[in-house]
C-alpha positions in Angstrom: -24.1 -2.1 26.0 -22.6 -4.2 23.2 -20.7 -2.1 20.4 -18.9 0.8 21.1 -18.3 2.2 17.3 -18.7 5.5 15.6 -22.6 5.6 16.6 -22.3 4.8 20.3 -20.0 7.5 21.6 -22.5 9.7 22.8 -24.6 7.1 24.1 -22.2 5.7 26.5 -21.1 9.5 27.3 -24.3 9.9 28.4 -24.9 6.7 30.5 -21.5 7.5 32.3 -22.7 11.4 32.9 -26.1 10.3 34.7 -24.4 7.1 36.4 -24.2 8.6 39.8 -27.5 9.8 40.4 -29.3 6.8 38.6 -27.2 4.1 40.5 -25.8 2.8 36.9 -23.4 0.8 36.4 -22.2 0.5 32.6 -20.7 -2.9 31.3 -19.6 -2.1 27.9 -18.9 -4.8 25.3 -16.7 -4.5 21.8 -15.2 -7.0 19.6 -11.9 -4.6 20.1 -11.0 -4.0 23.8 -9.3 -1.2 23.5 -11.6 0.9 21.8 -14.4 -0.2 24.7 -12.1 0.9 27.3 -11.2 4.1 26.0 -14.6 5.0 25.5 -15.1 4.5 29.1 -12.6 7.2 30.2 -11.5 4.5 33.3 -14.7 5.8 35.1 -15.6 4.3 38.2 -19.0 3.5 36.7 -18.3 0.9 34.3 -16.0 -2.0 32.9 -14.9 -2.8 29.5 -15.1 -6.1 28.0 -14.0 -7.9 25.0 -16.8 -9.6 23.6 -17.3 -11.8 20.4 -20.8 -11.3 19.9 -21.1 -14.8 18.2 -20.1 -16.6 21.3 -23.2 -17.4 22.9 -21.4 -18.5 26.1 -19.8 -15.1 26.7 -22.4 -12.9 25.3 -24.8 -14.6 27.7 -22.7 -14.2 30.6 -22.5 -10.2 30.0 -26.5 -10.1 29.3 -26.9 -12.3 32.8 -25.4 -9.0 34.8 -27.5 -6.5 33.2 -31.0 -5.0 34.3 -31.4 -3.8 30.2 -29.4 -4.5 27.1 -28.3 -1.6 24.5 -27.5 -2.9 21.4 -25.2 -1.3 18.6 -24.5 -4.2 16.8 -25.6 -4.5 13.0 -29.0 -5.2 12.0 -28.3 -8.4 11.3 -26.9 -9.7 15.3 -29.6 -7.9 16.8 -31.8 -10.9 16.7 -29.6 -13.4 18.9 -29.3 -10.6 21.4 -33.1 -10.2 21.3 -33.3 -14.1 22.0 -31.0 -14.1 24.8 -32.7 -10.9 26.5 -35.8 -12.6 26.6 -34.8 -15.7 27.4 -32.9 -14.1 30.5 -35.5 -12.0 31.3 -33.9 -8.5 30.1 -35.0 -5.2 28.3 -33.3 -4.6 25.0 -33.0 -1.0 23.2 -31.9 -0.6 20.1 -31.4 2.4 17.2 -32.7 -0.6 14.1 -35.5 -1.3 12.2 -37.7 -4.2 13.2 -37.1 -6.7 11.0 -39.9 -9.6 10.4 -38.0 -11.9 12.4 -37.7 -9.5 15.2 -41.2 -8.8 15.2 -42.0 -12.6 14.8 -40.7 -12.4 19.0 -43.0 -9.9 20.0 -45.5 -12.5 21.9 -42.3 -13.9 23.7 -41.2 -10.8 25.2 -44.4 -10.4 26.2 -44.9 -13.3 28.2 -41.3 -12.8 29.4 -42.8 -9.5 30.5 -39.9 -8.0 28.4 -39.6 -4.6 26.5 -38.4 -4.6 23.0 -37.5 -0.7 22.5 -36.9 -0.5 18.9 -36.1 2.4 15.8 -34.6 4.2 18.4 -31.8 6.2 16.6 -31.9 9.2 14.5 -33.3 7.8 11.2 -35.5 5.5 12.3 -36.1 7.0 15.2 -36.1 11.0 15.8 -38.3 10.9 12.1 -41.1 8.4 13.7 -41.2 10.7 16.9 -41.1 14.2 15.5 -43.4 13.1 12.6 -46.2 11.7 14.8 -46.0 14.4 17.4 -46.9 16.8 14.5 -49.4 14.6 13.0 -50.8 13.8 16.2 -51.4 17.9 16.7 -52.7 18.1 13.2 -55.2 15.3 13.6 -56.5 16.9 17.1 -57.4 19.8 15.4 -59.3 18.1 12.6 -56.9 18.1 10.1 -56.9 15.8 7.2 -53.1 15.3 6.0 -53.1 14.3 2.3 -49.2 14.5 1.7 -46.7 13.4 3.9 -42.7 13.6 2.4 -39.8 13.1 5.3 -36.3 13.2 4.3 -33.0 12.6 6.6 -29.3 13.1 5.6 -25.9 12.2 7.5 -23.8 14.5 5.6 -20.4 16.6 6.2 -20.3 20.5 6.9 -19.9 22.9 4.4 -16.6 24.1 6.0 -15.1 20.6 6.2 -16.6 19.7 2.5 -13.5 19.0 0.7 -14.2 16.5 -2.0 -16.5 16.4 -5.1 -18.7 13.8 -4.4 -19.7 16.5 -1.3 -20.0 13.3 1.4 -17.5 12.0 4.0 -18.4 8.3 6.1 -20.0 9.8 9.8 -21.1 6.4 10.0 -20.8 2.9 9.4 -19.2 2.8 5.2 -21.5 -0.5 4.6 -24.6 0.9 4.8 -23.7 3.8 2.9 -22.6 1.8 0.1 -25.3 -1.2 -0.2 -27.9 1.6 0.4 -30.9 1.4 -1.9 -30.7 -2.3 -2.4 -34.0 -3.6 -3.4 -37.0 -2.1 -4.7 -38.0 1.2 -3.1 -41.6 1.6 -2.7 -43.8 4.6 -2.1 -47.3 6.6 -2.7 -47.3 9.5 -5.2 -50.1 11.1 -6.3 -52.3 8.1 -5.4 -50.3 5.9 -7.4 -48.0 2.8 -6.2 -44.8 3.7 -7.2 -41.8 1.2 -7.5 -38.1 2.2 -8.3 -35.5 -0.7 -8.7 -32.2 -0.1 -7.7 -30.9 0.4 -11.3 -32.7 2.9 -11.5 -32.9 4.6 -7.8 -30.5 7.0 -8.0 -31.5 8.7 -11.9 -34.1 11.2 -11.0 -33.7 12.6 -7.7 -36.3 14.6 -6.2 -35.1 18.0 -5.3 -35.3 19.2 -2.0 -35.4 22.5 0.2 -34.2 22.6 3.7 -34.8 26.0 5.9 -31.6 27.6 6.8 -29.3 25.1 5.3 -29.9 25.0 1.6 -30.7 22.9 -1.3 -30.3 19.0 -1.3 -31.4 16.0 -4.1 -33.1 12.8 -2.0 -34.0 9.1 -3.2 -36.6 7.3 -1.3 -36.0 4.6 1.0 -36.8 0.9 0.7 -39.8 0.4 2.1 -42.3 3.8 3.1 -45.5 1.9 2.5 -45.7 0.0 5.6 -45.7 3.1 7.6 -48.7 4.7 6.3 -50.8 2.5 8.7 -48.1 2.7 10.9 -48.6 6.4 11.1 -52.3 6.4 11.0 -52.1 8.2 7.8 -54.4 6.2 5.9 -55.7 7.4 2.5 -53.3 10.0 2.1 -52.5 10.4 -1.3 -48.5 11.1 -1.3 -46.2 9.0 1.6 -42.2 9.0 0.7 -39.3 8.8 3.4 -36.3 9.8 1.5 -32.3 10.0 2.3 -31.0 13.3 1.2 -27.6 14.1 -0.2 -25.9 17.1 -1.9 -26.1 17.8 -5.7 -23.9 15.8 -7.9 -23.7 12.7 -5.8 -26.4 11.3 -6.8 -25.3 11.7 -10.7 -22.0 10.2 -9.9 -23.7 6.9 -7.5 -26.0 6.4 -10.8 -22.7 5.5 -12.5 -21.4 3.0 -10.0 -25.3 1.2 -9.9 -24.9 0.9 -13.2 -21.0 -0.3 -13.4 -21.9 -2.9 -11.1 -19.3 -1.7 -8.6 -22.1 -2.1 -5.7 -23.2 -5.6 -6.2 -22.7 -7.5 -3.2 -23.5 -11.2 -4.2 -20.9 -12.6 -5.5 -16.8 -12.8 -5.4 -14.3 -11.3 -7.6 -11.3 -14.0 -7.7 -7.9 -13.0 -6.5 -9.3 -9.0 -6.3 -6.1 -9.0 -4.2 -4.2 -9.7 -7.3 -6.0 -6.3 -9.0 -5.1 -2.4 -9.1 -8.7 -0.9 -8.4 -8.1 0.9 -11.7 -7.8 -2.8 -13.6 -10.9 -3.9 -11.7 -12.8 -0.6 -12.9 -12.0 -1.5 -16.8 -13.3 -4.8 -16.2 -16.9 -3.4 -15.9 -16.4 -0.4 -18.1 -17.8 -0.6 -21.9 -18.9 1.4 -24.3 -21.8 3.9 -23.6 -24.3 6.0 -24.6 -24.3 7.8 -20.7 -22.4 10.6 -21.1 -20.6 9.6 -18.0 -20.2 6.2 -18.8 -18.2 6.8 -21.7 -16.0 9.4 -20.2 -15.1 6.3 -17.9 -14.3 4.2 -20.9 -12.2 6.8 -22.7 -10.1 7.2 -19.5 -9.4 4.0 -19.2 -8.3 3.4 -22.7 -5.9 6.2 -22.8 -7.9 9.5 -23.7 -8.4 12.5 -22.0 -11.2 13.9 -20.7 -12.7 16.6 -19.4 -16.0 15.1 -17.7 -16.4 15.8 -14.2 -17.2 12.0 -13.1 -13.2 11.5 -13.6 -12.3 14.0 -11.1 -15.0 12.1 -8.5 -13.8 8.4 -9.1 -10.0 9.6 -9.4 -10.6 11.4 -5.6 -12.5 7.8 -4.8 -9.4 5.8 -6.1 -10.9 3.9 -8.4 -8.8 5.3 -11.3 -5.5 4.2 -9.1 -2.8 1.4 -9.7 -2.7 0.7 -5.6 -3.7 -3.0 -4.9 -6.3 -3.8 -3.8 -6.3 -5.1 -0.4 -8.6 -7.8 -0.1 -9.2 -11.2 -0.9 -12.3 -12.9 -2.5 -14.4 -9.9 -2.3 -17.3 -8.7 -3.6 -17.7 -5.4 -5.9 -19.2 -3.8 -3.4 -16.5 -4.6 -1.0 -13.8 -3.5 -2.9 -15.8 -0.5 -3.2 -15.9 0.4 0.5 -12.0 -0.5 0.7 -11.6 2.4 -1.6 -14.3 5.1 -0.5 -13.2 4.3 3.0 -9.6 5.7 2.4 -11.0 9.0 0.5 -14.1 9.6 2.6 -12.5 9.3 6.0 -13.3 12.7 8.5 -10.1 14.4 9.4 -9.7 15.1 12.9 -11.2 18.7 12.6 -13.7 17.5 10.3 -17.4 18.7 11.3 -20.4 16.3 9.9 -24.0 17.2 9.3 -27.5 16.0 10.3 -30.7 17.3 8.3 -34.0 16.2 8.3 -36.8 18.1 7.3 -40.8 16.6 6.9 -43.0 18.2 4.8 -47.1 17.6 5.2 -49.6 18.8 2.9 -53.2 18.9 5.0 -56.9 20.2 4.5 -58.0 22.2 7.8 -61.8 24.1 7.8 -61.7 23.5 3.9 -58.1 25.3 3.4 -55.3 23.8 1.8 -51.9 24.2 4.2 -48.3 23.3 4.3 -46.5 22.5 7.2 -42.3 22.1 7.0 -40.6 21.1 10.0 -36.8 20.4 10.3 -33.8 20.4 12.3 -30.5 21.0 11.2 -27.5 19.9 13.7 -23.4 20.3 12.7 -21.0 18.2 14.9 -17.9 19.0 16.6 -15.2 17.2 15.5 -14.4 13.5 14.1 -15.6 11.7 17.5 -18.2 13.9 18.9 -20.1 14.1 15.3 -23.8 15.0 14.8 -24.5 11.7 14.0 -23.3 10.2 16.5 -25.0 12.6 18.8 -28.4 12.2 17.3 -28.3 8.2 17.3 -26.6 8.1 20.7 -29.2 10.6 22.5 -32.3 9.3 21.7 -31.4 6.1 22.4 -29.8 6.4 26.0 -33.1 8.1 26.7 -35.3 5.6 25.8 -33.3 3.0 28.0 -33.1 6.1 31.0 -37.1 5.7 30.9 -37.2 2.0 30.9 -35.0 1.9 34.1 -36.4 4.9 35.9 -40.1 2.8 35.4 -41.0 5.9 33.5 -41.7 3.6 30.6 -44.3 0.4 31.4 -45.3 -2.4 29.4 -43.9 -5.2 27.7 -43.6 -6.7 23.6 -42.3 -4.4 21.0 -42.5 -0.5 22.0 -41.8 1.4 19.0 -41.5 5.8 19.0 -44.5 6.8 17.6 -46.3 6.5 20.7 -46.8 9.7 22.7 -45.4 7.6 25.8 -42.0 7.4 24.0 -41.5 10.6 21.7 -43.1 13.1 24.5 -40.3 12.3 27.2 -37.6 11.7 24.6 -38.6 15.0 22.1 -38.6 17.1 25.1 -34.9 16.6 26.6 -33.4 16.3 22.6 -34.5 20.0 22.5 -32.6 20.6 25.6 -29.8 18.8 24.0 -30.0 21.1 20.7 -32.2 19.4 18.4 -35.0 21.1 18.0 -37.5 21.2 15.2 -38.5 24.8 13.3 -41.6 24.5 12.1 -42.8 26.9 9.0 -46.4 27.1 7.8 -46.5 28.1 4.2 
């Protein structure tokens, strides 16, 4: 297993609990030692190792000793890790999307006779598998689904909510703040629908969850190329959204538009800078409401506007340096948020996803809403983690038991993943309630 971060915890918990009776043994690698071996609790079952995952040399020395390769890495080192595991003949399972490059290796793994798990985490992951085993059932009973909305959250517990932006990091800070890069695209209504990222974070769609209240969502990058992927062809609404409590969404608009999440290019000496000083370079005049509060601040007047409590709490109105060199906005960002959206101890997180399906069945318009709603336990053993973790230690249990055959790119839509894997997440507390209205 390469990473051992935030997201892994529960994985490797797992691999360590059924290492015994499956014969396991668990070689965990991590760029920081010490964090590998405490995750591994000095268990008899496994090693730790400190592994930079850019040396080819060591990483493929590690990869050599395995049967099958979990990897936690970022998106973006998944694909020399892929390389190497079919090149040495070794299953890989990870909790990513499948990038173009990564599906570009599909016929090598197959003549390696190697499996490619992918999208095996909570978001993708636990959506593709609890989506298609609904619309699986729906389409053996003759259904025709016309809408199909899905929406997924990593948020923080309403006991541990503390701040105003209503949000804490339960996972890795980049992706929250480069989220929404791009154009999203989506169907609504029939109609193509494209939202630039200026603009992504205006309107959100409001959305009701069952038994844990009222959230605002903006849709995801890219939900177009799963409407074949889901068999749901010539459905006439297809959105995957992120969800997050009201008023963050207001208060994220404002940053999009600063500029404070741009990502291509370097501020000089930032080090140099107070994040309040490299606020006022990117604050002007207004006619946003919120904007201008911004711009009052920072030129000496007071003001009342709500958006001054959120970026004061973020730091971004404070004289502290800035501790980085040669960044990027969006880096300077995350060096802020990190510091006031860091979990306490105690701190409990939140995972919500909820799909929503509009279908036609013997002539009769339905609705169908079916979500799960899981709290975590503390700053380590978070939801998040819990819900990446499981689904993905199962998927690599089922590759090694011989449970799960085959070889190329296996992704969890298919009833030969999701059955196996939906059936022991109940038993492990996630468990979809499902509503007909």
């Amino acid at each position: 297993m390469i990473g051992a971060g935030k997201s892994a915890t529960v994985a490797i918990d797992y691999f360590l609990e059924h290492a015994a009776q499956e014969q396991w043994f668990l070689l965990l690698a991590d760029a920081d030692l010490k964090t590998a071996q405490k995750k591994i609790h000095k268990s008899k079952f496994a090693s730790a190792h400190q592994l930079d995952v850019t040396d080819a040399t060591e990483r493929r020395k590690l990869i050599k000793q395995a049967d099958l390769v979990v990897s936690m890495m970022p998106p973006a080192l998944h694909l020399v890790i892929i390389k190497d595991c079919i090149d040495l003949g070794k299953h890989v399972v990870n909790a990513s999307y499948v990038s173009p490059e990564i599906k570009a290796l599909e016929p090598l793994a197959k003549k390696a006779g190697v499996i490619l798990l992918c999208e095996m985490g909570l978001d993708p992951g636990i959506d593709h598998m609890s989506a298609m085993k609904t619309i699986h059932e729906l389409q053996d009973k003759g259904a025709r689904i016309t809408s199909f909305k899905s929406f997924c959250g990593g948020l923080i517990a309403r006991e541990s909510d503390t701040n105003p932006w209503h949000y804490k990091f339960s996972w890795n800070p980049r992706n929250v703040v480069v989220a929404g890069q791009g154009t999203a695209q989506f169907l609504e209504g029939a109609q193509l629908r494209y939202l630039p990222h200026s603009r992504l974070f205006a309107s959100p769609w409001k959305v009701s969850v069952n038994g844990s209240g009222s959230y605002e969502a903006y849709p995801n990058r890219d939900s177009l190329s799963y409407i074949e992927l889901y068999g749901l062809q010539g459905v006439q609404t297809f959105i995957r959204g992120t969800l997050r409590k009201k008023g963050f969404m207001e208060a994220w608009h404002t940053l999009v538009q600063l500029g404070l999440t741009d990502d291509t290019y370097t501020i000089a000496n930032s080090d140099k800078l107070s994040y309040k000083s490299f606020l006022k370079m990117y604050s002007a005049p207004s006619t946003d409401k919120a904007l201008q509060a911004i711009y009052n601040y920072l030129n000496g007047e007071k003001s009342k506007h709500p958006i001054i409590a959120m970026y004061a709490f973020a730091g971004l109105l404070s004289d502290q340096l800035i501790p980085l060199k040669q960044a990027t906005p969006a880096q300077i960002l995350q060096s802020a948020l990190e510091l006031a959206w860091k979990m306490e101890e105690k701190d409990r997180d939140l995972v919500v996803m909820q799909h929503e399906f509009e279908y036609v069945l013997k002539g009769r318009k339905r609705n169908l809403y079916s979500s799960f709603v899981l709290k975590g336990e503390d700053r380590v053993n978070t939801a998040m983690a819990r819900t990446v973790g499981l689904p993905l230690a199962i998927g690599a249990k089922l590759i090694l038991q011989g449970r799960l055959k085959g070889s190329g790119l296996l992704l969890p839509i298919m009833p030969k993943v999701y059955n196996p894997v939906l059936v022991e997440l109940k038993t492990n507390g996630v468990e979809f309630l499902d509503i007909e209205a």
